[in-house]
Every structure is written in structure tokens, then in C-alpha cells.
N, C-alpha and C positions, 0 to 999 in steps of 0.2 A: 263953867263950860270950857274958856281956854284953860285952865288953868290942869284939867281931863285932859284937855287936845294935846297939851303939851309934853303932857307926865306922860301918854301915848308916845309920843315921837319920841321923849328920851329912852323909853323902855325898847320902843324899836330898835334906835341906834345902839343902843348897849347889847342887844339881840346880837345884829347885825356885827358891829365889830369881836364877841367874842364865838360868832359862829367863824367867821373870815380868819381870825387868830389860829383857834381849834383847826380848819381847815389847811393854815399856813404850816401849822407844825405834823398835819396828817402828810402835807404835801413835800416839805423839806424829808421829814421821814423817809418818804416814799423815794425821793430822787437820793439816800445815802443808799439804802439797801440797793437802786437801780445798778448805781454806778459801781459802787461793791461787789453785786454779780456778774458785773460785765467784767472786770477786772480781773479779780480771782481766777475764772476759767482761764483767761490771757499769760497768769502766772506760772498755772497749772501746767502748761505746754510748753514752757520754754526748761530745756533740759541741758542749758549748756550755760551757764551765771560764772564763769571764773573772778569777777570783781565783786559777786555777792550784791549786782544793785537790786537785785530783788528781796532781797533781806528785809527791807522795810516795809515788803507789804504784807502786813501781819494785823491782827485782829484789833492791838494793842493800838497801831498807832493811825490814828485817820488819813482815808485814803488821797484826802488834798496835798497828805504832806510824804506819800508816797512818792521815792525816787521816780524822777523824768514824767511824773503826774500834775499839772497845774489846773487848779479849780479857776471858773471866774471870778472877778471882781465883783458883781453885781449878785450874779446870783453864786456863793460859794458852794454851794453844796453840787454842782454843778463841771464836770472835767471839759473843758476848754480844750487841753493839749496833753498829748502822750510823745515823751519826746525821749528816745532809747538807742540814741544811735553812737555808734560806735561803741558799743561796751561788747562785742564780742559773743554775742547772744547767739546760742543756738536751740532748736523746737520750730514751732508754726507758730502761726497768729490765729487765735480762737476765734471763729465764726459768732462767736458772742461780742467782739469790740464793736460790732457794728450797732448795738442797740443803748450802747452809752443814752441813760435817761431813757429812753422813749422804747423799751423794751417792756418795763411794766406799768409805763403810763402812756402809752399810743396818742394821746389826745396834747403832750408836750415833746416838742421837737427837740432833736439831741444836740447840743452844744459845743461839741466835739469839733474842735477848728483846725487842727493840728494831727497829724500822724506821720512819725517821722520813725522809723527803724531801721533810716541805715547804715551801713558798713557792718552788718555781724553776719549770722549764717543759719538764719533762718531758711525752713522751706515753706514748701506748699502751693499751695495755688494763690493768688492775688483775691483778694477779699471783693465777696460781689455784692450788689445789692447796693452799696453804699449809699449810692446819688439818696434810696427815699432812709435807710437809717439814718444815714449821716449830712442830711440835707445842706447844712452850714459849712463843711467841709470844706477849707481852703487852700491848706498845704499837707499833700500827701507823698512821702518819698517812703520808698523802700529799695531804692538801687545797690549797690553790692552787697546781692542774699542771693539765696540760692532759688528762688521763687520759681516754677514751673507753671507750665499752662499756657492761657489766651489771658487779654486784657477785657476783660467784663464788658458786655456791651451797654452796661448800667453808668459807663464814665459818659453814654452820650446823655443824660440828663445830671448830671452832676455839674450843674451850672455857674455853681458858686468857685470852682479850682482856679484856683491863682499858679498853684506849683503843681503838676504831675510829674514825678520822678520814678522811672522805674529800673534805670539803666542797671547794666552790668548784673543782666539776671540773665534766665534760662527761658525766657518767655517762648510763645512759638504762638503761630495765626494771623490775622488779619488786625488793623487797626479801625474799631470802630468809630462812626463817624463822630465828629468835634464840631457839629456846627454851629451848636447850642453854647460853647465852653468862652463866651465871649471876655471872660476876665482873666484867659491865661496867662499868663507873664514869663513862665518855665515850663518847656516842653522837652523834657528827656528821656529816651526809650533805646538810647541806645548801651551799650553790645550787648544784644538778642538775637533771638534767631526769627523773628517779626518778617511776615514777606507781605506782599502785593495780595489783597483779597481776588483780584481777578489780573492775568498778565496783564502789564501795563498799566494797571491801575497806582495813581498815586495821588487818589481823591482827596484823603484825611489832608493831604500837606495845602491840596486848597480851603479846604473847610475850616483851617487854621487861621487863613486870611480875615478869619473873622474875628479874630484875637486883636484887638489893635493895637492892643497894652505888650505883645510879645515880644522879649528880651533875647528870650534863649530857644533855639529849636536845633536839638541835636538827634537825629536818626542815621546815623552813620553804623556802620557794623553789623549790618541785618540781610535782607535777602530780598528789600525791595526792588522794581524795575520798572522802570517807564521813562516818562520827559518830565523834568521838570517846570510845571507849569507859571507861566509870567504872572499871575496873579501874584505870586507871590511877592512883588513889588510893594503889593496893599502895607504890606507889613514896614512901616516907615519907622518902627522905634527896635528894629531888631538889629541887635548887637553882634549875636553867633549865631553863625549858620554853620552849620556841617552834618553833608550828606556820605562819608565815606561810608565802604564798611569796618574801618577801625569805629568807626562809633566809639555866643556865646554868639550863620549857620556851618553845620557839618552833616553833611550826608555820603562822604566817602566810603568806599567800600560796599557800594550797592550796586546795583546792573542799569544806572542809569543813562538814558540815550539821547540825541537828538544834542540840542546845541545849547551853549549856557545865553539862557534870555537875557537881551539888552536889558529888558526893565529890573536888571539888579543893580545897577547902577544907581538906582531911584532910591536904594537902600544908604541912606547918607550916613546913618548910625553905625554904621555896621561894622564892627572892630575885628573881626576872622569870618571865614570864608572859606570852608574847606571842603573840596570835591572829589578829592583825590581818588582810582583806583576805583574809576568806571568805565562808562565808553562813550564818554563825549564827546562831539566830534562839530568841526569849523572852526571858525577865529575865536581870540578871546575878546570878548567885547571890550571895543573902546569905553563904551559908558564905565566900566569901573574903574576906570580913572577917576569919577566924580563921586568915590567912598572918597575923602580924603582922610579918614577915621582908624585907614583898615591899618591896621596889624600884623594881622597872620594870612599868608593866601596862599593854599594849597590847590592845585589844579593838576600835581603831578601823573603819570601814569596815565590818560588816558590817551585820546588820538584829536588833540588841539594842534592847530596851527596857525599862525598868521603873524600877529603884532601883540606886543602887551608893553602898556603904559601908564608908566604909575611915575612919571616926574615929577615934581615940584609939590610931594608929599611932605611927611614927618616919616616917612621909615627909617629904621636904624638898624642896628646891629651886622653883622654878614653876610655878605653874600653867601646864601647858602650853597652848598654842591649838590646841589639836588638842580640845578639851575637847569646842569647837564641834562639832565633826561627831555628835553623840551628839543627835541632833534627838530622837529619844521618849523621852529623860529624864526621868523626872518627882522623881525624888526623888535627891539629891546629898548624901553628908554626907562630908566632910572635915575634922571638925571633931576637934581634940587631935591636930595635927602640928607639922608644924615648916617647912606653907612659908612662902616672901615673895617678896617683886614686887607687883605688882601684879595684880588681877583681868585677865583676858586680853580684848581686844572681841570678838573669837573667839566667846565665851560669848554674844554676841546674840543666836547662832540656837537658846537654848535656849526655844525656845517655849515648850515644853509641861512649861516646869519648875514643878512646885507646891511644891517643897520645898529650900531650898539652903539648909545651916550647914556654913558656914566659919570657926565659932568659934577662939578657942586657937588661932591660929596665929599667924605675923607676918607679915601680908599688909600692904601699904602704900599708900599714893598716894591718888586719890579715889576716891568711890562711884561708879563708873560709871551714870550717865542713866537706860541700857536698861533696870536692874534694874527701874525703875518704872512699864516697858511690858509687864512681863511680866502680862499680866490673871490667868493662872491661877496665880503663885504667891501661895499660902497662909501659907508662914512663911518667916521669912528672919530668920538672925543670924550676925550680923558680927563679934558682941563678942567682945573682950580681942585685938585686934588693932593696927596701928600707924596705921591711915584716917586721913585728915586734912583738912579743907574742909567744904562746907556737904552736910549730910544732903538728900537728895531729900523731894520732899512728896507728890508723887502716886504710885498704883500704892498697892502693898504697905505703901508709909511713909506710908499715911494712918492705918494703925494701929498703935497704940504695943506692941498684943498680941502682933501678928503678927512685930512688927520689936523688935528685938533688936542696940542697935549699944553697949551698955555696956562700957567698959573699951579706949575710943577716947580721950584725953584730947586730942586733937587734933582733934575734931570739931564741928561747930557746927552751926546751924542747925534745921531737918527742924520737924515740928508740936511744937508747946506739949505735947502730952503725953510729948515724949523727956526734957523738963528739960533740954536742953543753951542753952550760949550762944550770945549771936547775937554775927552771925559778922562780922570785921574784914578788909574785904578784903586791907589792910597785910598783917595779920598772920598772915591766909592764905598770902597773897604771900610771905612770909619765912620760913613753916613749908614751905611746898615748897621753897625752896631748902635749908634747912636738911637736908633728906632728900637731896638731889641727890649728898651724899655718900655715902652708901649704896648707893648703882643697883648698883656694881659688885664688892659685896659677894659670894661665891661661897658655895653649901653643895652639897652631894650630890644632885647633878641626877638628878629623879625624872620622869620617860616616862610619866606616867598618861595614858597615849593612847586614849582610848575615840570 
């Protein structure tokens, strides 16, 4: 009787694993011809190959080993990633990429982790549906193509994007909402022509706050409008912001209003900052002085005034001439970085500056003239700098209180109360050429563009 029982269960199990076998190879079968059809039609449309990478997808050689095609590891039979960018490609993206696997098997989800085709010249419209074909879907970019249309409202349940890339297309409409998209890390959709779902509305940029992982949010270049809202603070690992409309934040170049929230300052990650070429309007918040990360800050163009303070940073490189456009300045401190060059003439249209220290840096060349036309500044220091030539005597440097150019050894001139020496024209003359070797000295070019 066991000995029945037994020759039972091995007969079952030998059942069992060559029914599971047969099934395995029904089932690999099924997911080559999936991924083969999905593929093929995607080849079929692209009508512009000048590097011929599509040459290898041909009948002859398996589709894993398909230019810019990667199978899994686990499961090979299986495309992971389609990755086609920069080759120049021109056609559409077939409406079929979205069923990789799960087009003729609905009951296995598609594998597809990776969609990446940009920089060529693709059109069409942005692939929809995706979130339920391509459920796994982590990194999607297709920024400079020529893509038309809206952004699918199917990215709100596409939960798994890590990168959304769409920039430098032709998009147009609203941004559907991101509430759900909690693993973003790259948010790019700029230069488009993307506006405001209802005036004023700039919901998506809060419903991003739920990103917490987010590195990059650029919507700069587009045709949004409203206030930016302080939540955005939530976002403590973000690196770039820019809201221009030139479109790491950036949001410049949009019709943004109202006033830049303290709570950016709360953004300690934040390496650029760019706002440029909207209408925002108040002071610039003291809080971002406590990026000490930042890099690049663009604020130029709008209607800012008051004070900005970024002392006792790491900034470096020049002062840029864009400085000038920040006409209701009044108060400037740059002091404890690391730029040089020279003062910019740019900075003549600081009228209404009353306060400018540019201490502790290594700024070079002469005192520019202007400084001592400026009637309403009240204190001005220059020291521990590399200045060299004759100190001005009217304006601001008729007082020795106000004026502050100590730890110039290279300086001369200016009133009897600076203590400095008077000044040799020779040897003027030969301390600026002695710097001429310098001019072209490079460090980490800083965009403080206000």
C-alpha cells in the first residue's frame, strides 16, 4: 500500500513539473513574440536612422540584443529598457510601446523600466495610457523632440516615475495632478508652452511636495501664473529649482506673482535658484542666506527690492553684470566668498544702494569712480581684497568710518584718514600689469543674476 502511495506522488510530481516546464516554454514563447510585436511597429515609424541604429532589429538577430534594447536579468526574455537617445531619430513612437509583455498576456505585467528617446526629432503626441501598460515604469524622458499635444492625465497614476522628462518640446495644456507620483526625483517639463489649468493656479508645484526624494524641478519657459506656494519648503533634498520662462529650482520666464516665500530658505540642498523674468515683487528674503549650497541665483528682471545676503558663503567666480538690473537695491552683502575679477560698471545703476560689503573675497583691478557717486550709500567695505591703484576721495570715501578698504596692500591714495600711501603713478603702472597675468585665471562660475 505505501509503496502505491508513493509511486502516486512521484507520478504526480513528474506530472506536475513537466506540465510547469511545457507551460514555461508556452510562456517564455509568448512573452518573445509579445515584446517582438511591440517593438517592430515602434521600428516601423521611425523614418529618420541616419546612424542605421535600427539596423539590428531584424528577424535574424534576437530582440535582447537589439540596439538601445536591454532584457532582464531574471527574467530575459523580458525588455526592461528602451534607451535611443541621441541618435538623431526621426517618426513617432508607436502606440504599441506601451504593451511591451502585457499586450498578449494581460494577466503579466510589463517590465518596461526605462524609456528614454531623447535628443532626436521625433513627433507626435506623448504616449498615454502608460501608468496601467507600463505599471513598473521608472524613467521616462523624451525632451528635445518635437512631441505635441497635453501631458496625459494617466502620469497621475503612474506611481512608480522616478524621472519625468519632457522638456524642450512643443507640449501645450495643463499639468495634470502629481499627487500620487511620491518617488519623483526629476521633474522636467520645461520649454513648453504648458500654462496654468485655471488663472492662477499652480497646484501640480504643490502636489510635488509630496516627492520627498525630489532633486530636480524645472518649469521655467512656459506660460504658467500665480504665487508660488511655501509648501514648497516640504522639498528638503531639492537641488534645482527654476521657474523662468527660459525653462537642479527654475521656474523663470513664467507670470509668476506675489513674493518669494521665506520658507525657501528651508531648502539647505539647494544648489540653483532660478526666477528670473516674472513679477515678483518685495524684499528678497533674508532666509536664503541659509542655502549655503547655492551656486547659481537668478532673480533678475522682476520688481525685487530691499536687501540680499549671501556673506560668508563658498560663491565664486564674478561678479556678474547682470548685478545692474537690481535698481531698488539697497543693501548688498557678499562679503566671505571666494569671488574675483573685477567690480562689474554694470553696478552704476545701483543707485539706491546704501550698503554694499564685498569684504573677504578676491576681487581685483581699481575702485571704480561710480562708487563715489553714489550719494545714498552709507557704508562700503572692500577690505581684505586684491584692489590696487588710488582710493577715490569724494562720495562715501570722504569717510574713513563709512569706508573700509583695509587688507588691500596694493592701494594708495583716498583722504589722510585711510593711512594709506601716496600713490606712484610708475608703480601703479606696473602693479596692473603685474595682475594682467591673472585676467584668465578660471574658478566655479557663479550666475548671481538679480
Amino acid at each position: 500500500m505505501g509503496i502505491l502511495v508513493m509511486k502516486s506522488i512521484l507520478s504526480y510530481s513528474l506530472f506536475i513539473a513537466i506540465f510547469s516546464f511545457s507551460l514555461g516554454l508556452g510562456l517564455q514563447q509568448e512573452w518573445n513574440e509579445t515584446n517582438r510585436f511591440a517593438l517592430l511597429p515602434f521600428k516601423a515609424q521611425i523614418n529618420q536612422d541616419p546612424h542605421q541604429v535600427m539596423s539590428s532589429w531584424n528577424e535574424s538577430t534576437h530582440f535582447c540584443q537589439w540596439h538601445g534594447v536591454t532584457c532582464g536579468r531574471r527574467h530575459r526574455q523580458r525588455v526592461t529598457a528602451l534607451d535611443l537617445q541621441s541618435q538623431n531619430l526621426g517618426g513617432s513612437i508607436s502606440p504599441h510601446i506601451g504593451f511591451l509583455v502585457s499586450l498578449l498576456l494581460p494577466s503579466i505585467i510589463s517590465g518596461l523600466q526605462t524609456f528614454d528617446v531623447t535628443q532626436n526629432q521625433l513627433q507626435g503626441s506623448v504616449p498615454s495610457n502608460f501608468d496601467k501598460t507600463l505599471p513598473n515604469l521608472l524613467y521616462f524622458s523624451i525632451g528635445a523632440n518635437q512631441f505635441t499635444g497635453s501631458i496625459h492625465l494617466s502620469i497621475s497614476n503612474a506611481t512608480s516615475l522616478v524621472d519625468f522628462v519632457v522638456a524642450d518640446n512643443k507640449l501645450t495644456g495643463g499639468v495634470p495632478n502629481l499627487q500620487k507620483l511620491h518617488n519623483l526625483q526629476k521633474f522636467s517639463i520645461f520649454p513648453n508652452q504648458l500654462e496654468s489649468n485655471e488663472p492662477g493656479d499652480l497646484r501640480f508645484v504643490s502636489d510635488l511636495t509630496n516627492a520627498t526624494e525630489l532633486i530636480w524641478c524645472i518649469f521655467s519657459d512656459n506660460n504658467f501664473e500665480g504665487t508660488l506656494p511655501a509648501s514648497i519648503s516640504n522639498l528638503s533634498k531639492l537641488e534645482i529649482l527654476q521657474l523662468t520662462k527660459l525653462g537642479v529650482l527654475y521656474g523663470q520666464d513664467n507670470e509668476l506673482t506675489g513674493s518669494i516665500p521665506l520658507s525657501l530658505g528651508n531648502l539647505t540642498k539647494l544648489t540653483e535658484l532660478t526666477l528670473q523674468r516674472n513679477n515678483l515683487q518685495g524684499g528678497i528674503p533674508l532666509s536664503l542666506g541659509e542655502c549655503h549650497g547655492l551656486l547659481e541665483l537668478d532673480l533678475s528682471q522682476n520688481n525685487l527690492d530691499g536687501k540680499l545676503d549671501f556673506s560668508d558663503n563658498r560663491l565664486s567666480g564674478n561678479l556678474p553684470s547682470s548685478l545692474g538690473s537690481c535698481v531698488s537695491l539697497e543693501v548688498l552683502h557678499l562679503q566671505g566668498n571666494f569671488f574675483n575679477g573685477t567690480i562689474p560698471s554694470s553696478m552704476s545703476s545701483l543707485g539706491g544702494i546704501q550698503d554694499l560689503d564685498l569684504s573677504r573675497n578676491n576681487l581685483s583691478g581699481e575702485i571704480p569712480q561710480f562708487l563715489e557717486g553714489f550719494r545714498g550709500l552709507k557704508k562700503l567695505n572692500l577690505s581684505f581684497n586684491e584692489f590696487w591703484g588710488a582710493v577715490p576721495v569724494d562720495g562715501v570715501f570722504k569717510n574713513a568710518t563709512a569706508t573700509s578698504v583695509v587688507g588691500n596692500s596694493r592701494l594708495c591714495g583716498g583722504i589722510e584718514d585711510l593711512r594709506l600711501s601716496i600713490c606712484n603713478s610708475n608703480e601703479t603702472k606696473g602693479r596692473a600689469l603685474g595682475l594682467c597675468t591673472n585676467e584668465f585665471l578660471t574658478m566655479i562660475e557663479l550666475n548671481l543674476l538679480l
